[in-house]
Residue, then its C-alpha position, 0 to 999 in steps of 0.5 A: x500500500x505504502x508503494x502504490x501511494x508513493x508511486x502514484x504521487x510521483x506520477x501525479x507529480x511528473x504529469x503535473x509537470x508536463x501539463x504546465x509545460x504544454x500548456x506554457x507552449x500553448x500560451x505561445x499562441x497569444x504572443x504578437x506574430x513577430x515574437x512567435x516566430x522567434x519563440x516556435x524556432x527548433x532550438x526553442x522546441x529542443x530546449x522545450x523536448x528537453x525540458x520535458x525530461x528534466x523537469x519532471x525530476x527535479x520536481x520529484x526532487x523537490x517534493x520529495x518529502x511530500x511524495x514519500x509521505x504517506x497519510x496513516x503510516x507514522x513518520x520515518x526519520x530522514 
């Protein structure tokens, strides 16, 4: 049970992530034209494929305590 909460949390945490991300990318579209061009280049859309990767792991490490933290089960020390 312990397993299943905390795997389902980093899930959550990783899908998160990529939700915001797609939709930083779809705010893009609000931008003036001239700026559109510059912010939908390939570099742009590399770092963005890269950012796909990365982020969600940082996050997991950041809100690492918050994920192994299970509601019932008493606390383990750090």
């Amino acid at each position: 049970m312990r397993a299943a909460v905390i795997v389902s949390k980093a899930v959550l945490v990783v899908l998160g992530t990529w939700v915001v991300l797609v939709v930083g990318l779809g705010l893009v579209a609000l931008l003036p034209d001239r700026v559109q061009y510059y912010a939908i280049s390939p570099f742009t859309m590399f770092l963005w494929v890269c950012a796909l990767v990365v982020c969600p792991v940082i996050s997991c490490l950041v809100l690492r305590r918050w994920i192994r933290t299970v509601p019932g089960m008493p606390k383990r020390d750090p």
